[in-house]
Structure formats: structure tokens, C-alpha cells
C-alpha positions in Angstrom: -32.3 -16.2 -6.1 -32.6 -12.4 -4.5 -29.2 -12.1 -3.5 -27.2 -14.1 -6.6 -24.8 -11.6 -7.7 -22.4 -11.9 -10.8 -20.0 -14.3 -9.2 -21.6 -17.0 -8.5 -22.7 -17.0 -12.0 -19.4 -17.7 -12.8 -18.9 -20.1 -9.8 -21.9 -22.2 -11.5 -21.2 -21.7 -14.9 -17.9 -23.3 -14.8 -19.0 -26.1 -12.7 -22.3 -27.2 -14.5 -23.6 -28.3 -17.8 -25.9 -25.6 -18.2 -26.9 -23.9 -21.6 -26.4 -20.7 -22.8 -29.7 -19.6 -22.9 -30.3 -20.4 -19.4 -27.4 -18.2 -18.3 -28.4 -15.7 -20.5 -31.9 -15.2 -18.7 -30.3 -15.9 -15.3 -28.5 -13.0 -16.2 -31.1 -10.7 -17.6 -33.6 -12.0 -15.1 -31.0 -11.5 -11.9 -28.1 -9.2 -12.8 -28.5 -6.9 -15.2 -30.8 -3.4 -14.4 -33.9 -3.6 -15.5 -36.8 -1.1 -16.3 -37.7 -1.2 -13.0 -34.3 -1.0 -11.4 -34.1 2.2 -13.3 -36.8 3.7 -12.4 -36.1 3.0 -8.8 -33.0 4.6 -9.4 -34.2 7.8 -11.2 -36.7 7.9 -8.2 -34.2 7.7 -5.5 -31.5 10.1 -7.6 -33.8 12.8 -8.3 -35.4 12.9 -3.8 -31.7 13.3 -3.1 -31.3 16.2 -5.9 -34.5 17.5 -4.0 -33.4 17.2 -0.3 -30.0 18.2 -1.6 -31.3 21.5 -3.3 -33.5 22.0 0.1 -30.4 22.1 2.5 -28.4 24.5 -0.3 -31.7 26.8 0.2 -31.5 26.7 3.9 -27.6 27.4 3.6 -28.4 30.5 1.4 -31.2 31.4 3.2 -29.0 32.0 6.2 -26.1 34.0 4.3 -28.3 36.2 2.3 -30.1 37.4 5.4 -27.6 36.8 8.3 -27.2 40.3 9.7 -31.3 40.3 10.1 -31.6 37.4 11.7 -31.8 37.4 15.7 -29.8 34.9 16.9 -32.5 32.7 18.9 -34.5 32.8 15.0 -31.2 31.4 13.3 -30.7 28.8 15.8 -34.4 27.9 16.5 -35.2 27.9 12.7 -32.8 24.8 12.2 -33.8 23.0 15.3 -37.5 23.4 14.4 -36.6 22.2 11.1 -34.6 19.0 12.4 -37.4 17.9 15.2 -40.2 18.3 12.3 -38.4 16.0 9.9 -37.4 13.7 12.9 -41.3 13.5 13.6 -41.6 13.2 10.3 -38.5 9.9 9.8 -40.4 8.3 13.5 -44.1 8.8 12.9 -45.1 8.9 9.3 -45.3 5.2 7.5 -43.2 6.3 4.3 -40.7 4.2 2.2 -37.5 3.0 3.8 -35.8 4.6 0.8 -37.1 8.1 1.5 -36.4 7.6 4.8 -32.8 7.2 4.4 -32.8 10.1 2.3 -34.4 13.0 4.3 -32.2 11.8 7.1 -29.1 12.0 5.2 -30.4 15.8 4.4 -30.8 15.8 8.2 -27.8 15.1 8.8 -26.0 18.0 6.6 -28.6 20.2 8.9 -26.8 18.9 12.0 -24.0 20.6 10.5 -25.6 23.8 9.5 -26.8 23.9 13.3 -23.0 23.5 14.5 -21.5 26.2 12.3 -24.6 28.5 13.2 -23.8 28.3 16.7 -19.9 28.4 16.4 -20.3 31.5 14.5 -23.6 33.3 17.3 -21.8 32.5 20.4 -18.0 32.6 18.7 -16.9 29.3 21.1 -12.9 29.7 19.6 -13.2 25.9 19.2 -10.8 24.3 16.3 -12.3 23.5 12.8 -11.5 19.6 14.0 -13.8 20.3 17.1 -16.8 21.2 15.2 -16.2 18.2 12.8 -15.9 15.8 15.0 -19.1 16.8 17.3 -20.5 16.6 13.7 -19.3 13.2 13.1 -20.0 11.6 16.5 -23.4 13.5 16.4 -24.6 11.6 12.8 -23.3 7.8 14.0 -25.9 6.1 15.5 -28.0 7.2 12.6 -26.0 6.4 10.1 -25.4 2.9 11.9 -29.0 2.1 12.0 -30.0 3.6 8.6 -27.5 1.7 7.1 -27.2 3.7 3.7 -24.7 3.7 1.2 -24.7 7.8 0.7 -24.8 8.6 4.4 -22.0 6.4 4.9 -20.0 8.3 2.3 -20.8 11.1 4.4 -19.8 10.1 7.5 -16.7 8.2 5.7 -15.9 12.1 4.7 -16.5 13.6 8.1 -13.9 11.6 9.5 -11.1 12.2 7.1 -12.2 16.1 7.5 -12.0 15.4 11.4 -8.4 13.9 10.9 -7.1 16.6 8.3 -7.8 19.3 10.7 -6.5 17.3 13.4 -3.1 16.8 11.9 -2.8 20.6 10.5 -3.8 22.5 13.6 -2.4 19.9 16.5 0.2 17.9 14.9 1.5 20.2 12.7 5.4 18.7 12.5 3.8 16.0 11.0 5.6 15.2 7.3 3.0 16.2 4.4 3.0 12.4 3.0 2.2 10.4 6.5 -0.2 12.6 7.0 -1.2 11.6 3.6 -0.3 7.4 4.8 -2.7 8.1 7.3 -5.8 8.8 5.2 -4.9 6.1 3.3 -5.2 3.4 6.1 -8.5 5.2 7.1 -10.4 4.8 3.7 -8.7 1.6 3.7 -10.4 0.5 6.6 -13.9 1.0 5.1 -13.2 -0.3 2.3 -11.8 -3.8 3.5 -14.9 -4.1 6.0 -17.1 -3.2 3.1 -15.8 -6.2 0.9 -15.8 -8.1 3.8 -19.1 -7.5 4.4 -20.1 -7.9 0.6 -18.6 -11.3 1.0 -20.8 -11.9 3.9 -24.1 -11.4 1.4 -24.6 -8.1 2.8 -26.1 -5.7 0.1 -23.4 -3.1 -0.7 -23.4 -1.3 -3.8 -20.3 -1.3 -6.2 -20.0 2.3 -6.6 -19.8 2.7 -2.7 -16.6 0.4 -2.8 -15.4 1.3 -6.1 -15.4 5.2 -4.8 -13.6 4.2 -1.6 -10.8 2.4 -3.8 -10.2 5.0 -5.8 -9.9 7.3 -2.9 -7.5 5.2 -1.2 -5.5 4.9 -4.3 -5.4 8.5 -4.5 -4.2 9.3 -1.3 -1.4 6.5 -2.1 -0.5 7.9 -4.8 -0.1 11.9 -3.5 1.9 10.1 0.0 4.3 8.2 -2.4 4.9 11.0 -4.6 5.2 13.1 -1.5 8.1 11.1 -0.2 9.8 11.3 -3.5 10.4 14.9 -3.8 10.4 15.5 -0.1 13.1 13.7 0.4 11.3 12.2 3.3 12.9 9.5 5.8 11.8 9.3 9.1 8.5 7.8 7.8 9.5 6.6 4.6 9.6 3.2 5.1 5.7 3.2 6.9 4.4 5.4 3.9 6.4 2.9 0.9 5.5 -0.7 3.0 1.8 0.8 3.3 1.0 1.4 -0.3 3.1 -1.5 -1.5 0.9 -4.3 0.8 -2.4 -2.3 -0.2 -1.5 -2.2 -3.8 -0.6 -6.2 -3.6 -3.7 -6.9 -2.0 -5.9 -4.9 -4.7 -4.4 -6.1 -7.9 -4.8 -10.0 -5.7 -8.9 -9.3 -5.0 -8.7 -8.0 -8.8 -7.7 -11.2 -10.5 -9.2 -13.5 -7.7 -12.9 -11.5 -8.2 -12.5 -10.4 -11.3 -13.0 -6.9 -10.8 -11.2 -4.9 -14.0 -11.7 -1.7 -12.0 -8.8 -2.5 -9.5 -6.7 -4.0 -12.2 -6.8 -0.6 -14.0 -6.3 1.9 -11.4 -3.7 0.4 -9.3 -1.3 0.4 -12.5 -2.0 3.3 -13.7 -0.9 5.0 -9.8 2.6 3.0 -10.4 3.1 4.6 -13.8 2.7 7.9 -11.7 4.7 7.0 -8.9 7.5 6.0 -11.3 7.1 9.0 -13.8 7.6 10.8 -10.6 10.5 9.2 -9.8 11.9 9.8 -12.9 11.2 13.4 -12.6 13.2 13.8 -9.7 16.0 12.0 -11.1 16.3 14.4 -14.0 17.2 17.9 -14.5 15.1 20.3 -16.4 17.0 21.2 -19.0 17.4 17.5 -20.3 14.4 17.5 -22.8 15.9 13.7 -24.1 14.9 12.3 -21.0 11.6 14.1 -20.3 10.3 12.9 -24.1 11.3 9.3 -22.7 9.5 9.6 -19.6 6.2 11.0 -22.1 6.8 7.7 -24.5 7.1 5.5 -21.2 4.0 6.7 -19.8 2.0 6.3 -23.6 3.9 2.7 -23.7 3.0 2.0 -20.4 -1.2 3.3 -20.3 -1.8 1.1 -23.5 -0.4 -2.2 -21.9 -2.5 -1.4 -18.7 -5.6 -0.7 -21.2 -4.8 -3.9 -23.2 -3.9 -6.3 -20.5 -7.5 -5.3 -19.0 -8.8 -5.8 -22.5 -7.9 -8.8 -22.7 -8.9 -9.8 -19.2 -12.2 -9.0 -19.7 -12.7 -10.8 -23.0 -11.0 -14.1 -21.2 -13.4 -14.1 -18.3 -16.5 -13.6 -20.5 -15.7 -16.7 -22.2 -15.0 -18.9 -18.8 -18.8 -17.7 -18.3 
């Protein structure tokens, strides 16, 4: 019963006579957060304010006192500091948990050693160059550690890598593919991770909720993008991208029942459109920009209420 999760509740619920009482403490026993599960949660939140507060004071350490600092000290001071808490992560028996946090603090040091040397021995690299020695640096750790947050991190590496990549190399590239292509990028981790979550493997929902809102957003600037730049020699990539990923979402929101997709993908259309009402229009028509207002009021309560009324129809299939 350690890996049930909220849908196969459902799954059994609708095909078994059980009572209510025994999916109410299936429920409270297996789903919902307990004491415990909060406290394990306060535990791990407030290490990773602590190694998070540790790495800022490193950071500050090094501006405040930069021009007194001999370069072999600045650079020596970080590497010390990594091989201690490496020793540390290898040798000392401490919870995987804490574990997986010090070395996601490790790894914002691996950065802090990269800019430090950029900046000592002034290489002229690109910003991309430094992000992705960064990124390919971190990945067998983050592959091994397997953690959600270091994962985000290394998820937001990449799509610095890319931006810089696309600004300084391709730099005719249109504003809104560039935009397409950070779309398909966070799409990509966030199809493997429900993949994966279908699989039984342990991912947390805030890990693939976060990547589905990022991947809306970039939709939604890309589409809005190609709408006031006039945009055509990668129009039809940019419109078919968002249109099959937005089908797909709103399919895995009904199919799963998962509310979260089913509210954010229509409220990025009411955008798009508004947009696309905007550009239709001139400014001094005020008529037409207090019906674009109404529409999008109209619009945001049917979204609200159709998810309303979702929600209160699958709690009573339960």
C-alpha cells in the first residue's frame, strides 16, 4: 500500500462495493499529509533555507571582499569548500534527504567556482559557455541523486544554456521560436516525468505541476509573439506546437483528473485570443476594448466554473 496514490483510489472505488468509511481511512491512512509528513516537510524546507542561506553568504562573502582576496584564496576557498562537503556526502552515514540537499547547495558552488574563475583569469568565453560547463558539470549528480529540486535546477541550467545560445550565436532567430523552443524543452521533462509517474516512480506534483506551468508560459509569450510580430517563416511550427501540447494537456486533464491543467491551459487561450483581438483593433476604439474586458470576465468565470463543477463531479464517482 506504500505506493497507492489518489488514482487508483478512484480506479477501485468505482469498481468495488466498498464502504465509505473504508475509503475514508484509505484515504487519511495513504493519501492525505499527515503529522508526520509535515514535519518531514518542515524538516527538509527549513535544511534547504539553511544550505540556501550558506551559499548566498559565500556569494557575499566574495563581493564584499573581492579586491582583498588573492586570487589562489578565492579560487582555493571554493574548492576546499566543495571537496569538504564531497567527503562529507561520501563518508559520513547521514540521511538520504540531507544528502540530496547539501549536494544541491554543492552544486550552486560549482557555479560560484566557474564565475570566479571566468572573472580571475578573464577566459572571454560566452555567458552560454560557462552555463553549459555548469550544466554538464552537475549531471551525473543530479542523475544519481535523483531529487526533485536539483532537477529543477538542472531543468533551469539548460534553458539558461539555450537562451544564451540563441541570443549571442543565433541571433536572426525570430523572438517567438526562440520562445517555441523553450517550450518543447520543458515539454520534454515534463512528458518523461508523467511518464515516469505512470511507471510508479515517486515524483512529486509540484515538480510536474511547475514544469506545466512553465511550458504554458513560454506557449503562451511564443503565440502572442507571432501575433504582433507578424511572424511567418516559423509560424506554422510555433501555432502546430502549442496547439498539439495544449490538446494533449487538457486530454491528460480529463483522463487523470488533474483540475490544474484544466485551468491553466484555458486561461493561456483567453490570452492568446485577447491578444488577438488587440491587434485587430485600433486604439482609439474604446467600444471594442470594453468588449474584449467583458469577454475576458465572461470567459475566466466559465473556466472557474466548468473546473468547479469538475471537481464536485469526480468527488462523487469516488
Amino acid at each position: 500500500m506504500e505506493n497507492i496514490n489518489r488514482e487508483d483510489v478512484q480506479i477501485i472505488t468505482r469498481n468495488s462495493n466498498w464502504q465509505e468509511i473504508d475509503i475514508f481511512n484509505l484515504l487519511h491512512l495513504n493519501i492525505y499529509n499527515t503529522k508526520k509528513d509535515w514535519q518531514n516537510f518542515l524538516t527538509l524546507f527549513f535544511m534547504s533555507l539553511g544550505v540556501s542561506f550558506t551559499v548566498a553568504g559565500i556569494l557575499f562573502f566574495f563581493a564584499y571582499n573581492w579586491d582583498d582576496l588573492h586570487k589562489f584564496v578565492k579560487i582555493g576557498l571554493i574548492q576546499g569548500l566543495l571537496v569538504a562537503l564531497t567527503l562529507i556526502l561520501v563518508y559520513l552515514k547521514i540521511k538520504p534527504v540531507l544528502k540530496n540537499v547539501i549536494l544541491t547547495g554543492v552544486t550552486m558552488l560549482v557555479g560560484v567556482l566557474f564565475a570566479v574563475f571566468g572573472q580571475i583569469y578573464q577566459t572571454g568565453a560566452n555567458a552560454y559557455d560557462f552555463f553549459l560547463g555548469w550544466t554538464m558539470a552537475v549531471f551525473i549528480w543530479v542523475l544519481i541523486a535523483d531529487f526533485a529540486p536539483l532537477w529543477l535546477i538542472f531543468i533551469a541550467l539548460i534553458n539558461i544554456t539555450f537562451g544564451f545560445y540563441i541570443e549571442q550565436v543565433i541571433i536572426d532567430l525570430p523572438d517567438y521560436f526562440a520562445q517555441t523552443v523553450f517550450v518543447l524543452i520543458n515539454a520534454f521533462f515534463l512528458i518523461v516525468s508523467l511518464l515516469l509517474k505512470e511507471k510508479k516512480y515517486i515524483i512529486p506534483n509540484w515538480f510536474s505541476n511547475l514544469l506545466a506551468f512553465v511550458v504554458v508560459a513560454f506557449a503562451t509569450f511564443s503565440t502572442i509573439f507571432v501575433i504582433f510580430d507578424n511572424g511567418q517563416e516559423f509560424f506554422f511550427i510555433t501555432v502546430f506546437t502549442v496547439l498539439i501540447l495544449y490538446l494533449l494537456g487538457l486530454y491528460y486533464g480529463f483522463v487523470k483528473q488533474r483540475s490544474f491543467y484544466l485551468s491553466i491551459i484555458p486561461l493561456s487561450a483567453i490570452i492568446i485570443f485577447s491578444s488577438l483581438l488587440i491587434k485587430q483593433i485600433k486604439w482609439n476604439e474604446y467600444g471594442m476594448f470594453l468588449f474584449i474586458g467583458l469577454f475576458i470576465v465572461v470567459s475566466v468565470t466559465l473556466v472557474i466554473k466548468m473546473v468547479l463543477n469538475l471537481q464536485k463531479k469526480w468527488r462523487n464517482e469516488q
